[in-house]
Phi, psi and omega in degrees: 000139196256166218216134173279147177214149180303146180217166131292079235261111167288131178262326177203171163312126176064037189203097165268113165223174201272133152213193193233137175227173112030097158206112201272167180334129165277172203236163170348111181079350163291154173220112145281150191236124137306100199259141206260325198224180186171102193256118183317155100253213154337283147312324173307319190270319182264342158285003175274334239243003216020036160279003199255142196252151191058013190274137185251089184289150337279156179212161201247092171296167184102163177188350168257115203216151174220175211213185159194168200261127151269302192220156200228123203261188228271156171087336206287084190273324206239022152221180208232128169334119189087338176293130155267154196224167172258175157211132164260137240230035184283071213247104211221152180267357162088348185239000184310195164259337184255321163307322198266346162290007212014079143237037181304346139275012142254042141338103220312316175217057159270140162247111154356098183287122154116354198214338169232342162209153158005112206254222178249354174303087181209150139330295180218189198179154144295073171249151177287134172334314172333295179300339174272113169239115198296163239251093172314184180266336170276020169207135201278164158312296215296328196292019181270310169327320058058328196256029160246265189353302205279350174301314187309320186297271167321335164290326171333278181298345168310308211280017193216026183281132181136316189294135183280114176312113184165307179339161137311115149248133161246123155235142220265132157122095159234051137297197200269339146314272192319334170268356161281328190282324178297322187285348153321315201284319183242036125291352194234024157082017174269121161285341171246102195264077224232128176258165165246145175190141179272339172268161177290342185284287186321326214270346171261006162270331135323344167282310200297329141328299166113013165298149141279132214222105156203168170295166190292324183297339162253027176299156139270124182323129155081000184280350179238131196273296206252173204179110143251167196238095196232075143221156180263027197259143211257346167301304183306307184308323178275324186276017164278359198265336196285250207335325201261126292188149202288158217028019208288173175206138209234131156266127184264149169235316182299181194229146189196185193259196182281152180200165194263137190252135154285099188277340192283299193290323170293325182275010177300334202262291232082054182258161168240152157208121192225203296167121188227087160295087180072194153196198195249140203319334210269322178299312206287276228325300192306304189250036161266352202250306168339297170326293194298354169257020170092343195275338190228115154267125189258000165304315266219288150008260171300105175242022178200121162260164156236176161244127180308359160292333198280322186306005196220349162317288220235055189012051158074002169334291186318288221261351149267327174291341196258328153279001155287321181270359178263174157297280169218130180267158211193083207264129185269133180232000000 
């Protein structure tokens, strides 16, 4: 018998209001959850904001998230009641030609968590088992929230595998994908590391790091053999031909509207640039087991919390402006 539970319902651009929705029995292969922490990002913000193309009102954001197990649907072997998880938020059909290539983020018919259904800002919820990955004992609920960003992070770095450590890395954008990407870049041994930002805040926690940090406006022409672009800012996309060094090679990761490339001035250099999507159930694993050594800090990070009550003052202005202004805001619930 299915059961109401409070949700954070977007109704419109800028108007979170509180309503309930539904949650019946899982079913085969299912885990219901209990969700404990639920981290803003970026998208969560251009879809509070109606800037986000295809989000379907009303609808419930969020997708970086972390849970605990209540009821466990029938076949489920290999979690537990009461066990805290991660969720990767992968609503993916599993038969595709991309699914079955592991690429299951390009998936024929994936539906999008937080943007075409129901996202996690709820009490509780319905996800396939698949996606629950338990909680080592060295990562806190909230740093679990962390580990769908740092998945992003890591595919990032994936699409540039081959490259000799060592390279220039520039990444334009240090929020918080960009300061993941970075700290991905240096387990694996590139020491020169330079984030870009216009705020001064971002850029001293990037120091803090242990990174180089400046504004954009102090790049050096030619300075990156390697270039992410993990901002939506359209400024980043035109300073790529500038930024990048002859054969340099640039991933975009942020998501942005159309903007104009000196596509002439890239081929001068013989530069490349491609495309970073999402990621893959493999990526997220690689980075729960990365979490659990300690190698990546998510402290640093969480520069805000909320309490999920707070989402229903002001149909949620306060608590989307103040994750605008965070790294990653971390609404507790």
């Amino acid at each position: 018998m299915a059961e109401s539970v409070v949700a954070a319902a977007l109704t419109a651009p800028g108007c979170i209001e509180q309503a309930f929705r539904e949650v019946r029995p899982p079913r085969e292969g299912e885990v219901e959850l209990r969700v404990v922490c639920v981290g803003v990002c970026g998208s969560d913000i251009s879809s509070y904001h109606g800037a986000s193309h295809g989000v379907q009102y009303p609808i419930v954001l969020g997708h970086e998230f972390s849970a605990q197990i209540e009821r466990l649907g029938s076949g489920v072997n290999k979690l537990q009641v009461g066990q805290w998880v991660m969720v990767a938020p992968l609503l993916t059909c599993g038969d595709c030609k991309y699914c079955s290539a592991n690429s299951e983020h390009l998936c024929e018919h994936r539906v999008i968590f937080g943007k075409h259904v129901d996202g996690a800002l709820r009490e509780r919820l319905i996800m396939p088992a698949r996606t629950a990955l338990p909680l080592p004992d060295t990562i806190t609920p909230q740093a679990g929230t962390i580990a769908e960003p740092l998945a992003v992070s890591i595919h990032a770095v994936r699409r540039v595998e081959g490259m000799v450590a060592g390279e220039r890395v520039v990444i334009s954008g240090a929020g918080a994908i960009g300061l993941l990407i970075a700290q991905v870049l240096n387990t694996q041994g590139f020491p020169q590391i330079m984030l870009l930002d216009i705020d001064e805040e971002r850029l001293a926690l990037a120091k803090d790091l242990g990174f180089g940090a400046i504004h954009p406006s102090r790049a050096q022409p030619s300075s990156a053999d390697l270039l992410f672009i993990a901002t939506g800012s359209p400024e980043a996309i035109h300073n790529t031909p500038e930024l990048l060094a002859p054969r340099g090679f640039a991933v975009v990761v942020g998501i942005m509207n159309e903007v104009l490339l000196d596509w002439t001035a890239l081929l001068m250099k013989e530069a490349a640039i491609t495309t970073s999507r999402y990621f893959t159930m493999q990526d997220y694993e690689d980075g729960v087991r990365l979490l659990s050594t300690g190698a990546i800090s998510t402290a640093s990070l969480i520069t805000d919390t909320a309490q999920f009550s707070e989402l229903f003052v002001d149909t949620g202005q306060s608590v989307m402006e103040r994750a605008k202004q965070a790294v990653r805001l971390l609404i507790e619930m």
